[in-house]
Residue, then its C-alpha position, 0 to 999 in steps of 0.5 A: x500500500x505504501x509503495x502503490x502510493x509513491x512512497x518508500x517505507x524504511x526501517x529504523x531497526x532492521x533491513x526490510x527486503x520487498x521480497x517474499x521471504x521479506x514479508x514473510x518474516x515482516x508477518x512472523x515479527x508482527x505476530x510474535x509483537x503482537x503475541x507478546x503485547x497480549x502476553x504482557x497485558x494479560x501479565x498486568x492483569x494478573x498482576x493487578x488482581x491479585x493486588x486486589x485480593x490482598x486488598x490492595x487499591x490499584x489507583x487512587x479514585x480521589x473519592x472525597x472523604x478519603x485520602x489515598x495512602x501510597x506505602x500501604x495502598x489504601x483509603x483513609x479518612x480524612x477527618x474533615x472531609x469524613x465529617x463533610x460526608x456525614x453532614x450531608x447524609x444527616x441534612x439530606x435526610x433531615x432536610x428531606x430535599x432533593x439535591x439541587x436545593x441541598x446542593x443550593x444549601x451547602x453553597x450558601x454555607x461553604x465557610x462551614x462545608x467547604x466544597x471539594x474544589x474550594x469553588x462550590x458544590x455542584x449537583x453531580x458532586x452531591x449525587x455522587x457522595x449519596x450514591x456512593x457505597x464506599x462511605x459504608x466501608x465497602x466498595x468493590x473493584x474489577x467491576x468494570x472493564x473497557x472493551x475496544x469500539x473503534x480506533x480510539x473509541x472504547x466503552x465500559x462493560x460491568x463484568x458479572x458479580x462473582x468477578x468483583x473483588x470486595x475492599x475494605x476501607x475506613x466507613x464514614x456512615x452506617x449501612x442503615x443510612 
């Protein structure tokens, strides 16, 4: 294809012949990369769960109320952060609003909740704290995994539950609420 089109394709690393046997071992170089670049993810993949199973976090979420601790890979509660997450269950349950007014709320009042980005809260924010069941204690990891679409597209595909590995951190709220 490159030469149809009047170039000339040059290697950097080897001499490459446009003969068969040039080709051929043009395939052969290409599958043997290939094999081993899956060989190497599947290694990482390996790799990273069993981590997981020691109850070791891979990367850090930056999920707020916790600080990412890198010596023994886990989450601890960061005492300020934590007791911002508390407040907001006990005034969304209290308050018996939705989030955007709750949201409206705290903004009016960030000298005593300061926001995570030190702006403002944003409705998102808020939404995500209360979804979140990590404040619980509990959180899973290898739930989800990116599947290739296209050339630069991928999507997120959730693996079935027995495939989840179960973690463990500091719980900043009860199960109950």
């Amino acid at each position: 294809e490159i030469e149809k089109n009047g170039a000339k394709l040059v290697f950097v690393n080897s001499d490459y012949q446009n003969t068969p046997e040039g080709k051929l071992f043009y395939a052969v170089k290409g599958a043997f990369a290939g094999y081993e670049r899956e060989k190497f993810r599947e290694r990482s993949q390996r790799g990273k769960l069993e981590m997981l199973r020691k109850g070791m976090i891979i990367n850090d979420s930056h999920v707020y109320g916790y600080d990412f601790d890198k010596e023994t890979r886990s989450y601890q509660a960061n005492p300020i952060e934590a007791q911002n997450v508390k407040e907001i269950f006990r005034l969304y349950l209290d308050m018996r609003i939705g989030v955007p007014k709750l949201t409206n709320w705290l903004n009016a009042h960030t000298e005593q909740y300061p926001p995570p980005n030190g702006r403002t809260w944003s409705i998102s924010t808020i939404h995500d704290i209360l979804r979140r069941e990590m404040y619980t204690g509990k959180f899973y990891s290898h739930k989800i995994y990116h599947a290739r679409t296209g050339l630069k597209a991928e999507k997120k595909i959730i693996r079935p539950k027995n495939e989840w590995v179960e973690m463990s951190c500091p719980a900043i709220i009860s199960r109950e609420v």
